[in-house]
Every structure is written in C-alpha cells, then in structure tokens.
LUMBA-928032 format. One record per atom (N, C-alpha, C): z, x, y; residue number from 0; atom name. Coordinates in steps of 0.001 Angstrom, whole numbers. Layout:
BEGIN
Z X Y NUM CA
...
% end
This chain:
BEGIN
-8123 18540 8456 0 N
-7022 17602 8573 0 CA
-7238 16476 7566 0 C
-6251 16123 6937 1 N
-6391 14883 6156 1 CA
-5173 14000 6409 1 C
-4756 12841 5389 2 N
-3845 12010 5715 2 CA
-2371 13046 6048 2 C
-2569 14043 4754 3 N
-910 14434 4954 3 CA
-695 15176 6249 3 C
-1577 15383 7045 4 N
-961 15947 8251 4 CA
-956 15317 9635 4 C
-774 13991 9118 5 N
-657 12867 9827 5 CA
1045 12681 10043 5 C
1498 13059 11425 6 N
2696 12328 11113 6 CA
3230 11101 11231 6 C
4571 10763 10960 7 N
5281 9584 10523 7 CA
4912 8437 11983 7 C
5162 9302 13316 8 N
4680 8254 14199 8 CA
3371 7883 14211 8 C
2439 9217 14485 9 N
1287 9186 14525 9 CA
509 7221 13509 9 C
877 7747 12078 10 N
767 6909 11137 10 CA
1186 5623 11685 10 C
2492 5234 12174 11 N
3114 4505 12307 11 CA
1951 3331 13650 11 C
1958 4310 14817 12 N
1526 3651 15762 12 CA
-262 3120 15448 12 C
-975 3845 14224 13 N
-2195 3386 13751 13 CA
-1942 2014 13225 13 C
-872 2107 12469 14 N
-394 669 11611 14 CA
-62 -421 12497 14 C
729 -62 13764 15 N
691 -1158 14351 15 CA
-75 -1742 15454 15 C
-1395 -552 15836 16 N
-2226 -1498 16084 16 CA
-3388 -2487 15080 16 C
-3342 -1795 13772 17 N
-3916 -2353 12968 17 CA
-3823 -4207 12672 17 C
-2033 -4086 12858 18 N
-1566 -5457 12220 18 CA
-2278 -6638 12931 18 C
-2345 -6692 13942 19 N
-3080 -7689 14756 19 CA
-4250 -7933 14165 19 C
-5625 -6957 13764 20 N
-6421 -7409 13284 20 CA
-6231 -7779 11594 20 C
-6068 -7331 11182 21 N
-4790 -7614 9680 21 CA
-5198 -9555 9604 21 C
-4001 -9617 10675 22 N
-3567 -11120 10734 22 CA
-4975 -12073 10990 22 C
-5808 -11583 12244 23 N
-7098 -11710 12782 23 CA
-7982 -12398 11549 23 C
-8267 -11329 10777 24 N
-9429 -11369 10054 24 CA
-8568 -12042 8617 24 C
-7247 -12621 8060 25 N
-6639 -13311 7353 25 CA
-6856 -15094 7906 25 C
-6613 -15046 9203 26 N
-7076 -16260 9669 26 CA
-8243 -16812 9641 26 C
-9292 -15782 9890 27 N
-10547 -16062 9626 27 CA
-10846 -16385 8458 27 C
-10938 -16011 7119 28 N
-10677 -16135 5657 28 CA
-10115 -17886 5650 28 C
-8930 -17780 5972 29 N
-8053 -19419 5877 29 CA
-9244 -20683 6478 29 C
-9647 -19989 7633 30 N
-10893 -21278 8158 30 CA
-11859 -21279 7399 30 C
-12636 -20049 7407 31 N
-13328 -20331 6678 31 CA
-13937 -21074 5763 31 C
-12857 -21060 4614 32 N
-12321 -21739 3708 32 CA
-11973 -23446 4099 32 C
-11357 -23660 4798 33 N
-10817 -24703 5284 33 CA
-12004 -25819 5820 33 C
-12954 -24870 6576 34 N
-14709 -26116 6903 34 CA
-15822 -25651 5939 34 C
-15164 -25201 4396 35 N
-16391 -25531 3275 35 CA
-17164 -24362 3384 35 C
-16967 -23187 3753 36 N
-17913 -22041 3310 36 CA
-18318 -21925 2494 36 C
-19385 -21492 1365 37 N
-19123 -21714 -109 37 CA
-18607 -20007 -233 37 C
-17992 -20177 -1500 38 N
-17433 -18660 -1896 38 CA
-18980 -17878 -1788 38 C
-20304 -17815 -2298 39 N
-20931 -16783 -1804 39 CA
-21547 -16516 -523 39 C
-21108 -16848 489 40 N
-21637 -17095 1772 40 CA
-21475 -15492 2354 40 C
-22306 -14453 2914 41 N
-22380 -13512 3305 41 CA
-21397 -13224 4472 41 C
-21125 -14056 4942 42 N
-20244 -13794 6508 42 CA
-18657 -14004 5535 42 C
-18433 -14545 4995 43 N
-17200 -14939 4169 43 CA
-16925 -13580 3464 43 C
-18047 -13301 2411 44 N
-17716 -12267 1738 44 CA
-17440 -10649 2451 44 C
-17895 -10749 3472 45 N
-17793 -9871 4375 45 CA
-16605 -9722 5386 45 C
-15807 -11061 5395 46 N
-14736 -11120 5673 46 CA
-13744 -11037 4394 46 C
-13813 -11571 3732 47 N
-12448 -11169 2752 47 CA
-12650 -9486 2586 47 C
-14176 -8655 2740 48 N
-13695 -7117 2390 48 CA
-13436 -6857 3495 48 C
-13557 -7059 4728 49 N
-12748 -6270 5590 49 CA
-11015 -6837 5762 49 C
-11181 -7702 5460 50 N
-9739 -8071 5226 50 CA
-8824 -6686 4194 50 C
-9390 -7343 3209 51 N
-8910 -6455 1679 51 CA
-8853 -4758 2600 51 C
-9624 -4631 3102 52 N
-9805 -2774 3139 52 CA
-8753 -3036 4443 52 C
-8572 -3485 5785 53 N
-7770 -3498 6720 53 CA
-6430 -3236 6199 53 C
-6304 -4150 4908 54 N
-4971 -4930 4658 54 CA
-4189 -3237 3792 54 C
-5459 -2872 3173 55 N
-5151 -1491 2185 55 CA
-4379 -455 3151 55 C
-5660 -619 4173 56 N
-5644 747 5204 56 CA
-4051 721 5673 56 C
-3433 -743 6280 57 N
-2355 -696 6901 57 CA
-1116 -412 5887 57 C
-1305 -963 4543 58 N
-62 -477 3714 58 CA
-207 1371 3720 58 C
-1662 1733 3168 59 N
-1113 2951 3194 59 CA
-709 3317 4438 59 C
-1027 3239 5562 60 N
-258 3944 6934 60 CA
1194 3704 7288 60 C
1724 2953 6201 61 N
3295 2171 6661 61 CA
3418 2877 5440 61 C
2738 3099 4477 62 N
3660 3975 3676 62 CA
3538 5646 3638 62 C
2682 6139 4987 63 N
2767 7303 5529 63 CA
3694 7574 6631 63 C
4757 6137 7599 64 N
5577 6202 8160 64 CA
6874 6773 7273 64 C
6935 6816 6517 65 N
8233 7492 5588 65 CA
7936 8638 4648 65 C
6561 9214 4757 66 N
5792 9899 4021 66 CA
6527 9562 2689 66 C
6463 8367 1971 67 N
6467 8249 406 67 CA
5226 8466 142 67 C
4624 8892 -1027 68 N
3591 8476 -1430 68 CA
3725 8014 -3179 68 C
3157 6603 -2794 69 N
3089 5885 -4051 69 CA
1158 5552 -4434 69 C
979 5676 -5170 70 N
235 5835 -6153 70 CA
-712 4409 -6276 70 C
-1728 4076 -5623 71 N
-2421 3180 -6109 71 CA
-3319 2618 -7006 71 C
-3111 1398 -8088 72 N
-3991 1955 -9333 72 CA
-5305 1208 -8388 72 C
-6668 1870 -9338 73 N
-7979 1226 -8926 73 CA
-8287 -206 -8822 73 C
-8504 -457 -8008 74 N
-9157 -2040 -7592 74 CA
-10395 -2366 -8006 74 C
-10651 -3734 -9140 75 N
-12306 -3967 -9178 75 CA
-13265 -3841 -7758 75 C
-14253 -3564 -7930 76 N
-15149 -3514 -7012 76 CA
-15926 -4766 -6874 76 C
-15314 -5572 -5643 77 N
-15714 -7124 -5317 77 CA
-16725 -6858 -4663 77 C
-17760 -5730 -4053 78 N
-18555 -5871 -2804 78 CA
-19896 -6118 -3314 78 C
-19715 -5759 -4726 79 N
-21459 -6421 -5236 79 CA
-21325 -7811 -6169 79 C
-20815 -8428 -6082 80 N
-20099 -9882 -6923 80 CA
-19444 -10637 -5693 80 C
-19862 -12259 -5759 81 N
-19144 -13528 -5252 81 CA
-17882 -13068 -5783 81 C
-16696 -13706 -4679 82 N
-15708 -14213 -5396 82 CA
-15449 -15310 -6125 82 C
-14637 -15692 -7030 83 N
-14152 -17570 -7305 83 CA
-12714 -17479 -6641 83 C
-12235 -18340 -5307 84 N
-11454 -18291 -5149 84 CA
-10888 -19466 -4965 84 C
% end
C-alpha cells in the first residue's frame, strides 16, 4: 500500500486530525520566539521541523482529498544548520 491507495476520505479525515497539531506546534514556534529563544536552541529547532514536516504532511493529504497530484520541488535540508529567522 502506498499514498495512492489512500482514498479521498480516508486522506481527508488524516488531514483533519492533523490540523490541530499543525496550529499546536505553529504556536509554539510564535512563543518561542516571543520569550527570546535564541534561533539555535535545540527544543526550537526541533520545533520549527516538526512544524515544517506536519505542515508538509497535511498539504500533501488535502491534496490527496481530490487526488491532484502536484509536484513538489526539493526543500534545503534545515535539520543539520541553525536557522536565521
């Protein structure tokens, strides 16, 4: 089994329990930020990638609710590098 034999609800109802943590771990990021984390702080950086990968995971599953498939180009690889944000 892989994604394509996932169907449109199936997909659908993954995505929307996803969104909650989505939002979750976006808020977390905003505080973070907000009481002075420094950008290389391990708990930070570890939150913006699960953010980033949550945030991936849920577009592609909303864009397996209509089975389009669009084409994602490659993303730098942030998990061994600080961010500057």
């Amino acid at each position: 089994m892989d994604s394509r034999d996932l169907t449109s609800e199936q997909a659908r109802i993954v995505c929307d329990r996803l969104i909650p943590c989505v939002q979750l771990l976006h808020k977390w990021q905003r505080r973070m930020r907000q009481v002075g984390f420094p950008n290389g702080d391990a708990l930070l950086l570890a939150t913006d990638n699960a953010y980033e990968s949550a945030a991936e995971l849920t577009t592609r599953l909303h864009q397996l609710t209509d089975k389009t498939e669009i084409v994602f180009p490659p993303k730098p690889d942030r998990r061994r590098r600080g961010r500057n944000v």
